[in-house]
N, C-alpha and C positions, 0 to 999 in steps of 0.2 A: 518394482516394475519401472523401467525407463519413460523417459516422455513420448519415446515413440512409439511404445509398446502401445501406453495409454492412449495415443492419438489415434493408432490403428485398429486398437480394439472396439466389436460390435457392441460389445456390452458395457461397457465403460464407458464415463463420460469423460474430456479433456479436462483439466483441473479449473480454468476457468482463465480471463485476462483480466484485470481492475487499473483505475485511473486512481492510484494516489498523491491528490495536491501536497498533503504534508505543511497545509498553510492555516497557521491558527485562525481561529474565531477572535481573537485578543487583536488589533490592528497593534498595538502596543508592540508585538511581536516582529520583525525584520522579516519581509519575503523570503524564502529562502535558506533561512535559520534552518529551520526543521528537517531541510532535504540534506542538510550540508551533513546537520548533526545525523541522519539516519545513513547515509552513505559510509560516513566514517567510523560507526561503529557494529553495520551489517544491523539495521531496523529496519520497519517500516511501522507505521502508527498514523495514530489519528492523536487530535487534542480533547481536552476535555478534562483539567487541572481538579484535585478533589482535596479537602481539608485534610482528609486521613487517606489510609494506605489500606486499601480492598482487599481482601484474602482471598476473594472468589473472585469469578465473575458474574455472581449472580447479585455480590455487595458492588460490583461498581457499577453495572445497570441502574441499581438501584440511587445509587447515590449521584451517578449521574443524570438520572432523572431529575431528580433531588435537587439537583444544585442549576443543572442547562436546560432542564427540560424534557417532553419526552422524546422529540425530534432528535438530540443529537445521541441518547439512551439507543434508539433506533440504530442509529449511523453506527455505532459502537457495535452493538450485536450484529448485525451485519459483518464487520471486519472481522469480528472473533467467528463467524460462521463460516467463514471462506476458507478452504481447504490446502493443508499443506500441499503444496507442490504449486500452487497457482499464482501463475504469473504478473507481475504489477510494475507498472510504468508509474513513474513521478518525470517533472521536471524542476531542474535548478534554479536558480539567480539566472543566470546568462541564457536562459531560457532552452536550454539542451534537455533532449531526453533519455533517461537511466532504463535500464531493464534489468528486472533482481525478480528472484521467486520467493516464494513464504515458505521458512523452513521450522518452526516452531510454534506453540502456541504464546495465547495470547499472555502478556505480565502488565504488571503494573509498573513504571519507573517512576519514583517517588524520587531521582538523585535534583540536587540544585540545575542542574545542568539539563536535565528534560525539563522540572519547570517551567526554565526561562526561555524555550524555545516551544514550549505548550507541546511536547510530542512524550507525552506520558501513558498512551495507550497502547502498547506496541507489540511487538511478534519478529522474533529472529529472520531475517533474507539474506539470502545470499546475493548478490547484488553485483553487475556485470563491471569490470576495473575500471570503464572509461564510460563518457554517452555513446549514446547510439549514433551511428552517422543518422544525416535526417533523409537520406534517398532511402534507408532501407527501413524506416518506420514505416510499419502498416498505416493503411489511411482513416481506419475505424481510431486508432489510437491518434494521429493527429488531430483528425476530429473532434474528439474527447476533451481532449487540453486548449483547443483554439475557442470551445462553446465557453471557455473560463470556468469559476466555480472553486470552490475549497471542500465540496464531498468526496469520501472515498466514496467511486462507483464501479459497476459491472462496465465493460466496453462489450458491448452485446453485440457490435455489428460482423455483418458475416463475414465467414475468412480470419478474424482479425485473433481470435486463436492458432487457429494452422498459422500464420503470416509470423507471428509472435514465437511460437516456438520453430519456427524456422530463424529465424534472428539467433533467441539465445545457441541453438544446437551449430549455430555457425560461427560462435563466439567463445562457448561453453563445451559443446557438443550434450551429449542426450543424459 
């Protein structure tokens, strides 16, 4: 089913929008590290570093509880619950913003190269070649990123689905 399908259907709901900072909990970490390294090899994720390498997702809840707490346990299950095709905005270092969809589920990336950027929770997107100009970012999504913040979260304000898949379909098409 296309995303317009999805959009115009009664029965179905839109996949959804999310604000992914992509910025570790570790300040140890470079602003912007995470977004760079998620762009350039089609992620999206959250942080959340673990001693061993989780087989499920029901071991790295776990062990993320374990290790951050159950707050960021939470945040985790969350990202893993959000449905392929749903849309997510991050922004860069330079302060630009990206538009990519969620095309897989969730892994674990155990390589040196997530850990040192803390973005070892992740899930395949497809991710739009360049940023977004900023006239055509919906205002529910500027919103989102101007309140600051390092949670992946829902962009729940109205419109800011339809506005959002008007961007990609006009960059990507449906």
């Amino acid at each position: 089913m296309s995303a317009a399908e999805v959009r115009a259907g009664d029965d179905v709901e839109a996949p959804g929008v999310y604000r992914a900072p992509m910025r570790s909990r570790d300040d140890g970490v470079a602003d912007g590290a995470a977004v760079e390294r998620a762009l350039a090899i089609g992620v999206c994720g959250v942080g959340g570093r673990l001693d061993g390498v989780p087989h499920s997702i029901a071991d790295a809840l776990a062990a993320v509880d374990a290790a951050h707490g159950e707050r960021m346990a939470r945040r985790l299950e969350r990202f893993v619950g959000v449905p392929e095709g749903a849309y997510v905005w991050t922004r860069d270092a330079d302060g630009l913003l990206w538009l990519g969809r969620i095309a897989g589920p969730w892994r674990y990336d155990a390589s040196d190269e997530a850990r040192d950027v803390d973005l070892v929770h992740v899930r395949d997107c497809g991710w739009l070649d360049s940023p977004v100009d900023p006239s055509t970012v919906p205002p529910g999504v500027q919103e989102s990123f101007a309140r600051g913040g390092r949670n992946w979260q829902s962009i729940t304000r109205a419109v800011a689905d339809r506005l959002t898949a008007a961007v990609w379909d006009s960059r990507r098409g449906p």
